[in-house]
C-alpha beads as a LAMMPS data file, in Angstrom:
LAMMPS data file: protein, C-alpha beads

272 atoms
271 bonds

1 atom types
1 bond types

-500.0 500.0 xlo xhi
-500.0 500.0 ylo yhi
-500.0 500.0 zlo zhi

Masses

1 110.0

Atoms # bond

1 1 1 0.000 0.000 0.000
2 1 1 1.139 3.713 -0.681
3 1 1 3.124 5.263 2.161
4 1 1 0.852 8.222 3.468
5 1 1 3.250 11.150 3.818
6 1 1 2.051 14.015 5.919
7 1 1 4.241 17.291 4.948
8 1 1 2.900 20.998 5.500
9 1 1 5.991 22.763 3.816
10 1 1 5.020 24.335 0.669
11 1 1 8.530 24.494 -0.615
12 1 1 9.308 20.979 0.092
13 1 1 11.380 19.980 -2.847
14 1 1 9.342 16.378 -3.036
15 1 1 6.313 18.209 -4.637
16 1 1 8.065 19.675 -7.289
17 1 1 6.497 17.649 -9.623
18 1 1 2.711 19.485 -8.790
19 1 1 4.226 23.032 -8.184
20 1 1 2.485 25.788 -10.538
21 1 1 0.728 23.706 -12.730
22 1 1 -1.148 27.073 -13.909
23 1 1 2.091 27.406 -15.614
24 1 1 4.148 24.576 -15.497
25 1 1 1.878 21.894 -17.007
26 1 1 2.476 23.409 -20.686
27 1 1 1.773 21.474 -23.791
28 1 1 4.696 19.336 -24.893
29 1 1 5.064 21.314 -28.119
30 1 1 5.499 24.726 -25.748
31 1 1 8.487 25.880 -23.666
32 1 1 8.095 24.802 -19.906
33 1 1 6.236 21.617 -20.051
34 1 1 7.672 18.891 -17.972
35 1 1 6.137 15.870 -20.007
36 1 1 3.905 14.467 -16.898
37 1 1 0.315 12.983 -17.049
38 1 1 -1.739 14.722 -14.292
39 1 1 -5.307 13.249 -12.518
40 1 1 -7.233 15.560 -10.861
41 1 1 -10.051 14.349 -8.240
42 1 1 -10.355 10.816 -7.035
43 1 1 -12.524 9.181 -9.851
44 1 1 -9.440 10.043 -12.558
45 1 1 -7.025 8.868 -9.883
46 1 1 -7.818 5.650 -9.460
47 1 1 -8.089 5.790 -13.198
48 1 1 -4.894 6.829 -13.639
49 1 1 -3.283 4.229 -10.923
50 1 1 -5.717 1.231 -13.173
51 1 1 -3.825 2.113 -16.287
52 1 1 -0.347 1.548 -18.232
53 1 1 0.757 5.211 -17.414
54 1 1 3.242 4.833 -14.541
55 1 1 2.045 6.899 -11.448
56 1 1 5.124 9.187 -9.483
57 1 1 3.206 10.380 -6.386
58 1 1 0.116 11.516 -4.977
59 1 1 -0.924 14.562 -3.268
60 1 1 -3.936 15.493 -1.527
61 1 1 -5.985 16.269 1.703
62 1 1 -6.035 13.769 3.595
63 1 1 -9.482 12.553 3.044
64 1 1 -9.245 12.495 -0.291
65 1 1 -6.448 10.123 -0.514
66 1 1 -7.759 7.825 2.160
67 1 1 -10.973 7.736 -0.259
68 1 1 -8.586 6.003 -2.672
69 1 1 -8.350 2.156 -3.162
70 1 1 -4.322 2.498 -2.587
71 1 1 -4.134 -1.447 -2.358
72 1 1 -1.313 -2.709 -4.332
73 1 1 0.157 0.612 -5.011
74 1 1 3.891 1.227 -4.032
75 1 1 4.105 5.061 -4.655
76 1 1 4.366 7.806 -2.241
77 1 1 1.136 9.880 -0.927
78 1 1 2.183 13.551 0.325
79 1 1 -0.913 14.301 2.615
80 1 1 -1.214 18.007 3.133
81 1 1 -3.694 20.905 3.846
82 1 1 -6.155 22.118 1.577
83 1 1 -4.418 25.766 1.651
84 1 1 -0.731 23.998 1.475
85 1 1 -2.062 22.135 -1.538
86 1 1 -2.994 25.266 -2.969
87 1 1 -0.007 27.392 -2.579
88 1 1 2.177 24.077 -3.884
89 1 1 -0.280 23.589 -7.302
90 1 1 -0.627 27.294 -7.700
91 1 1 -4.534 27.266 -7.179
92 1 1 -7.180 26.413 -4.878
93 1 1 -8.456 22.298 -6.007
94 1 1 -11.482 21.557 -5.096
95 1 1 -11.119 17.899 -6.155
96 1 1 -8.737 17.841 -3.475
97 1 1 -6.741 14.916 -5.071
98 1 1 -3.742 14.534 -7.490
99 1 1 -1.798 12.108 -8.869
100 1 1 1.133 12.666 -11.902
101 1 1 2.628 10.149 -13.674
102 1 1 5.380 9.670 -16.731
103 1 1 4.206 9.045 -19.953
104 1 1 5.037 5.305 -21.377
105 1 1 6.253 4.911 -24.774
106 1 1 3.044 5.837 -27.439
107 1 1 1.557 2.901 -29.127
108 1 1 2.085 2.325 -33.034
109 1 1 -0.582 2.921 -35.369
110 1 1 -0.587 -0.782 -36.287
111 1 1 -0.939 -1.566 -31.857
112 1 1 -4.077 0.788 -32.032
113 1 1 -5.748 -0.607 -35.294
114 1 1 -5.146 -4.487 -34.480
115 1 1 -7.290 -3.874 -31.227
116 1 1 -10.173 -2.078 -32.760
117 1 1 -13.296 -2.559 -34.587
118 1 1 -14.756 0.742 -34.705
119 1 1 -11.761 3.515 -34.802
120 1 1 -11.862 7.499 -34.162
121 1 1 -10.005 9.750 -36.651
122 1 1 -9.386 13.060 -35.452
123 1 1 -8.178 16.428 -38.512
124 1 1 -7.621 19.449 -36.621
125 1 1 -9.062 19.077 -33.328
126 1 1 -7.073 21.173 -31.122
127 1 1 -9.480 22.633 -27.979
128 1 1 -8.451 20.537 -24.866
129 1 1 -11.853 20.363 -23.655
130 1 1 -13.161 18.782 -26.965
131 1 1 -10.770 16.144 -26.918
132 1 1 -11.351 15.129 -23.942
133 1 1 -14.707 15.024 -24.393
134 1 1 -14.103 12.781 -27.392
135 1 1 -12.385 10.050 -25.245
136 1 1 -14.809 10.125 -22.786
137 1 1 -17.948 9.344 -25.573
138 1 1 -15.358 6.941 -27.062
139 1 1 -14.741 5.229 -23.926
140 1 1 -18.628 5.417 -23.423
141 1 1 -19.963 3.695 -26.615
142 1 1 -17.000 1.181 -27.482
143 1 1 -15.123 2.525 -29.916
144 1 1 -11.491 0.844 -29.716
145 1 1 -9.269 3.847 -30.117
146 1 1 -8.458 7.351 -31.172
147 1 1 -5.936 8.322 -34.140
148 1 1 -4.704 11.732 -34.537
149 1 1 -4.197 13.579 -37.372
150 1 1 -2.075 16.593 -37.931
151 1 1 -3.306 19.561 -35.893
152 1 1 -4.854 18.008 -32.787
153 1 1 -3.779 19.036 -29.405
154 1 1 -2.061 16.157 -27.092
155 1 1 -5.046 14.451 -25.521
156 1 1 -2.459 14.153 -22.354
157 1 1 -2.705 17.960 -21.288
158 1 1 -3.610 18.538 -18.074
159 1 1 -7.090 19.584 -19.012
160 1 1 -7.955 16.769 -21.322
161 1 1 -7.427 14.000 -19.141
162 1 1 -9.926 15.805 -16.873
163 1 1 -12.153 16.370 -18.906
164 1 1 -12.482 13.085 -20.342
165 1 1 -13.018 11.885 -16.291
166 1 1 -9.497 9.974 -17.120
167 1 1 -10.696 8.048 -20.348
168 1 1 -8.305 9.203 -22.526
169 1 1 -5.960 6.925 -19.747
170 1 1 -8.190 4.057 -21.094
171 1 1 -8.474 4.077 -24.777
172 1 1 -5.759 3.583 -26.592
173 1 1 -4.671 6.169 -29.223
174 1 1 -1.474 7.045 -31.916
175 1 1 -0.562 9.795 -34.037
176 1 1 -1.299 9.306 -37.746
177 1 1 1.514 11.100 -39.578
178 1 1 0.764 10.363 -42.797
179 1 1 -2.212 12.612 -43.588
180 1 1 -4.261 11.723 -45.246
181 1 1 -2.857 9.077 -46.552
182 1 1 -3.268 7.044 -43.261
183 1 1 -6.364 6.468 -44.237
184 1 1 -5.274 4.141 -46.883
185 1 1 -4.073 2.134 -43.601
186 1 1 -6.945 1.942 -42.606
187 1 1 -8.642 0.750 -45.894
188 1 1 -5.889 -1.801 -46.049
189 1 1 -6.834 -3.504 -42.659
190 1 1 -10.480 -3.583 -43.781
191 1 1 -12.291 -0.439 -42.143
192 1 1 -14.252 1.679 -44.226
193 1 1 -13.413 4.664 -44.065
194 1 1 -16.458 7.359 -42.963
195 1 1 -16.189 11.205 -42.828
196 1 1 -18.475 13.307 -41.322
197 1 1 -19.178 16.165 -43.000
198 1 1 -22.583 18.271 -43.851
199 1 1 -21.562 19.515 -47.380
200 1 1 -24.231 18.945 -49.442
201 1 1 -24.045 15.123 -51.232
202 1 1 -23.344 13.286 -48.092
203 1 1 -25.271 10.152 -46.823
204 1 1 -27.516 10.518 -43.528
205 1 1 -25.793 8.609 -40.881
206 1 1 -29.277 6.988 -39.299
207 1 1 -28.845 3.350 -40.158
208 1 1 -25.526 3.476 -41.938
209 1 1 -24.590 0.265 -39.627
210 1 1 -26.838 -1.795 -41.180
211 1 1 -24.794 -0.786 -44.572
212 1 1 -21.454 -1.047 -43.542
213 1 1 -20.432 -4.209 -43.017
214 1 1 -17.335 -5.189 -40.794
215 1 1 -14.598 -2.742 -39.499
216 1 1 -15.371 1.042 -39.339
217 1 1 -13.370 4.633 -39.023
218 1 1 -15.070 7.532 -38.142
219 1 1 -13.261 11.199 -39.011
220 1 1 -14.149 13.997 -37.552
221 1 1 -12.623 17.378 -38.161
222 1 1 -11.906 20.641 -35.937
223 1 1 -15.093 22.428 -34.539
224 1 1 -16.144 25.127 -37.544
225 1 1 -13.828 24.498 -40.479
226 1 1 -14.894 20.895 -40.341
227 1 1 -12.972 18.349 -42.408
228 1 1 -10.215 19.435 -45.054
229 1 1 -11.285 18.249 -48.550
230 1 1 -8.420 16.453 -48.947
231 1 1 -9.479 14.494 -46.056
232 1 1 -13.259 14.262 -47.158
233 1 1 -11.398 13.101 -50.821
234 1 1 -9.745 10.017 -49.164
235 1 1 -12.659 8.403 -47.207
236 1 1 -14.698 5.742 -48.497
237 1 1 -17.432 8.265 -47.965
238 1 1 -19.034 11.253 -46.894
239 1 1 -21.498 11.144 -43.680
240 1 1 -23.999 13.910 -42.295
241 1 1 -25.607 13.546 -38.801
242 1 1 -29.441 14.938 -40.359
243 1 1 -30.541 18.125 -38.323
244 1 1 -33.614 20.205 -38.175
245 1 1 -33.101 23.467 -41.250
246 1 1 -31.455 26.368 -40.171
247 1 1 -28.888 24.781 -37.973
248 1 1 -25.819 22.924 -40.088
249 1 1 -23.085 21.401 -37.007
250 1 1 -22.906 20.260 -34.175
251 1 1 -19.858 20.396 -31.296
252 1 1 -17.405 18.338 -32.995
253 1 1 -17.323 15.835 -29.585
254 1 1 -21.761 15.808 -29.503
255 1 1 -21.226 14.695 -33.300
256 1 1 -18.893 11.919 -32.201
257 1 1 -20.792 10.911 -29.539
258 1 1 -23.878 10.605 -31.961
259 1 1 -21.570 8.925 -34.202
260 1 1 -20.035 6.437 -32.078
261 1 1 -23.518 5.457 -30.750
262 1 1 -24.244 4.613 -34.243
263 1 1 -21.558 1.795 -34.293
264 1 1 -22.446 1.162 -30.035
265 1 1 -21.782 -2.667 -29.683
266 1 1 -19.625 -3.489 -32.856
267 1 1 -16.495 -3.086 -30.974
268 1 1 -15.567 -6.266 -29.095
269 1 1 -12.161 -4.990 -28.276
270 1 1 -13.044 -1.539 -26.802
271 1 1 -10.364 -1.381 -23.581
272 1 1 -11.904 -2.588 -20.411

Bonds

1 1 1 2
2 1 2 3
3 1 3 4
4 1 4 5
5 1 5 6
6 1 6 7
7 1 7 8
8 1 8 9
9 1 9 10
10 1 10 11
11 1 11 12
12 1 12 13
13 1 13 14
14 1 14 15
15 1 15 16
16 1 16 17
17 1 17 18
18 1 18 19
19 1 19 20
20 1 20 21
21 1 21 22
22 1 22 23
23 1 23 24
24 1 24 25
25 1 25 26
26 1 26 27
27 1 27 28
28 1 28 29
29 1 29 30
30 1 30 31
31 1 31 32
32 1 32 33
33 1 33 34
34 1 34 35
35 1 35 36
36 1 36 37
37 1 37 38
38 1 38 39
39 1 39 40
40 1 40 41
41 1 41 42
42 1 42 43
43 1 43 44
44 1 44 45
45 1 45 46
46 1 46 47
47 1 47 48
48 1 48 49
49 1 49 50
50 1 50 51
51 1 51 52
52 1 52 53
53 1 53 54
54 1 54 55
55 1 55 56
56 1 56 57
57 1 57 58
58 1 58 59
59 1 59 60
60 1 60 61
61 1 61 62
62 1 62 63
63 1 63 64
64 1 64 65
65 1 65 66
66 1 66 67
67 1 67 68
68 1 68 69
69 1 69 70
70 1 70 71
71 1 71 72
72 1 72 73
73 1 73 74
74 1 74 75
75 1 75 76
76 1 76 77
77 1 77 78
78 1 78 79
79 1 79 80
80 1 80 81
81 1 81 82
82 1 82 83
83 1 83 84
84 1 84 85
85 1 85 86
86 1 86 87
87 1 87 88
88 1 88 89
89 1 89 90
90 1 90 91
91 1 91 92
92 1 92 93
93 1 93 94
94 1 94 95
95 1 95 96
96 1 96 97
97 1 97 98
98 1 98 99
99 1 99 100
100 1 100 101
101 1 101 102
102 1 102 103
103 1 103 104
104 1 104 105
105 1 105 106
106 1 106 107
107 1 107 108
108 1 108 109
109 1 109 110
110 1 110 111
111 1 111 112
112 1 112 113
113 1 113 114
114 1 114 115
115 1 115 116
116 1 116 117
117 1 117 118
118 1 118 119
119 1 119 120
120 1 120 121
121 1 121 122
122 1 122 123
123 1 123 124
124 1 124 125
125 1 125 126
126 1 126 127
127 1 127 128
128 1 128 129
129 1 129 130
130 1 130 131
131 1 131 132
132 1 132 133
133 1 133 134
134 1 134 135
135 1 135 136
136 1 136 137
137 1 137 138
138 1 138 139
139 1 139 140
140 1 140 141
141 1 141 142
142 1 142 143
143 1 143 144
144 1 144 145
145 1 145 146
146 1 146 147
147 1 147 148
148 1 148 149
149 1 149 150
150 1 150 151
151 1 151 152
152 1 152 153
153 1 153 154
154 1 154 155
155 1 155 156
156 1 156 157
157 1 157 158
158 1 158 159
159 1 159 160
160 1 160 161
161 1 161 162
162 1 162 163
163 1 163 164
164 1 164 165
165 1 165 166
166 1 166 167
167 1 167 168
168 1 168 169
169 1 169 170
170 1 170 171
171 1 171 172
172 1 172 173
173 1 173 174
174 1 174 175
175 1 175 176
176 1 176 177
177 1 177 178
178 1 178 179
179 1 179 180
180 1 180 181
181 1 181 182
182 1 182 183
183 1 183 184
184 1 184 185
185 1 185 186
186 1 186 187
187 1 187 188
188 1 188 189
189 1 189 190
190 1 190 191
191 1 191 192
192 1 192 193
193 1 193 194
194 1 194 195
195 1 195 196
196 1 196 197
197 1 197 198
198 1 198 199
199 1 199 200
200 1 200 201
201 1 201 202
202 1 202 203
203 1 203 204
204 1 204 205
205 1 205 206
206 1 206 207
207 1 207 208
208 1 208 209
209 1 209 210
210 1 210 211
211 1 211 212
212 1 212 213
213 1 213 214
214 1 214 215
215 1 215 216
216 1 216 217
217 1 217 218
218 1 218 219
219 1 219 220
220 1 220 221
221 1 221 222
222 1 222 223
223 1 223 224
224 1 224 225
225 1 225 226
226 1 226 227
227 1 227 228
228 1 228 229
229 1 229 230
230 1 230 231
231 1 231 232
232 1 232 233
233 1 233 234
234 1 234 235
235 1 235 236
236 1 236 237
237 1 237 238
238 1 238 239
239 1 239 240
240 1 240 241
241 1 241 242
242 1 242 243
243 1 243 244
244 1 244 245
245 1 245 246
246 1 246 247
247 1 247 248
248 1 248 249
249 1 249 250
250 1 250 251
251 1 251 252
252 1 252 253
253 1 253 254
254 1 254 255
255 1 255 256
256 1 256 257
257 1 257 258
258 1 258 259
259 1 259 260
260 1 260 261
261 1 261 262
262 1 262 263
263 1 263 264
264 1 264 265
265 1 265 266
266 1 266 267
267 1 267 268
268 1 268 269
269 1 269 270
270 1 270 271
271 1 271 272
C-alpha cells in the first residue's frame, strides 16, 4: 500500500512535480512543459493508478487520498492541507486529489488498429476540452481507439485528461503522420473509411450500420472548419448527422458521440 506522507511545507522539494501547474503543465510542443500525465479528483485517480501510465506520487488532503483504493500501489502519498495544496499547485483544487505520472512509450498505429473494430479519426481538433470530451464518448460507446491527425492538441494535457473523467488513460490512441494518406491504412486492414461532413451530397448517418459491413473509421474534423477536402477526398465516404433546417453542425465531440452510438456494440475490443 502507498506510504501516506504528511508534509505541510510548501517548498518541500518532493512536490516539485505538482508546483504551478497554472504554468508549469504546458503542452509538450510549448516551452516549460515537464512531459507528466496529471489526474485531478479521485474518480481520474484511481483511473490513472488502473492504467499503463506509470504513477510518481500523490498529493492530496487527507481525506481524499484515504478515499482512494491504494491497495497494491507502491508510490508515495504527500498528505497536506487544503491551503498547502494550494499554494504548492498554484490554485485552490477543489477535487482535493492529485496524482502525476510519466508518460510510457506511445503505441504504433498498427498496436491501435489491431485492437479495434470501430476507430476514431481526429483532422484538426485542437481545444483541450473537446478532446477530452471525445475520449470520454469513445470510452462510453465502445469505440477501440483514437488516431490523430495533424493539428490536434495532445489528448495528455492537463485539461484533457480531466475532462475526459481519465478516459483518454483508457483508450488507446497514436498519431497518424501520414495525412491523409493514413487512411489508406486503414482501408488496407479492412475499415471503411467514414467522414463526417454536412456539405451537401453526403449520406444521412441513421442506419448506416446496417450498410457497412465489418470494421469502421469515423473522421471527424476541428469544430467550424470541419474536415479538409483532402481528407473528405480520401474516405470511403461522406457522412452527415441529419438536423432540423437552419442549424448545419454540431460540437465536434456531440457529433462523435452521436456517431459512435451509431456503431455502439460493434467493438468487441473496446479497452476494459
Amino acid at each position: 500500500m502507498a506510504e501516506l506522507i504528511f508534509t505541510e511545507d510548501p517548498r518541500d522539494s518532493r512536490l516539485d512535480d505538482f508546483r504551478d501547474l497554472s504554468t508549469a503543465d504546458r503542452r509538450p510542443d510549448r516551452p516549460g512543459g515537464r512531459g507528466l500525465v496529471i489526474a485531478e479528483g479521485t474518480v481520474v485517480v484511481e483511473r490513472m493508478l488502473a492504467s499503463r501510465y506509470p504513477v510518481r506520487a500523490l498529493l492530496g488532503v487527507e481525506r481524499r487520498v484515504r478515499d482512494l483504493d491504494l491497495s497494491g500501489v507502491d508510490v508515495p502519498a504527500y498528505v497536506t492541507s487544503a491551503e498547502t495544496m494550494a499554494e504548492v499547485v498554484g490554485f485552490h483544487l477543489n477535487r482535493g486529489v492529485l496524482a502525476v505520472a510519466d508518460k510510457p512509450a506511445p503505441l504504433a498505429v498498427s498496436e491501435v488498429v489491431a485492437r479495434a473494430d470501430v476507430l476514431a479519426v481526429l483532422e484538426g481538433v485542437g481545444d483541450h476540452e473537446n478532446l477530452g470530451s471525445i475520449f470520454r464518448n469513445a470510452s462510453a460507446l465502445g469505440v477501440g481507439g483514437v488516431l490523430l491527425g495533424p493539428g490536434c492538441s495532445d489528448p495528455l494535457y492537463r485539461r484533457s485528461v480531466r475532462v475526459s473523467m481519465g478516459h483518454v488513460l483508457r483508450v488507446p490512441f497514436a498519431p497518424l503522420e501520414d495525412w491523409p494518406g493514413g487512411l489508406d491504412l486503414l482501408r488496407e486492414s479492412g475499415f471503411t473509411v467514414a467522414a463526417l461532413t454536412p456539405r451537401p451530397g453526403s449520406v444521412p448517418l441513421r442506419g448506416l450500420r446496417a450498410k457497412v459491413t465489418g470494421r469502421v473509421a469515423l473522421v471527424l474534423g476541428a469544430e467550424g472548419p470541419g474536415l479538409t477536402d483532402e481528407a473528405i477526398a480520401a474516405a470511403d465516404l461522406a457522412v452527415r448527422i441529419e438536423m432540423v433546417p437552419g442549424v448545419d453542425s454540431l460540437n465536434v465531440a456531440t457529433a462523435a458521440a452521436v456517431a459512435f452510438h451509431e456503431f455502439f456494440g460493434v467493438d468487441a475490443a473496446a479497452t476494459r
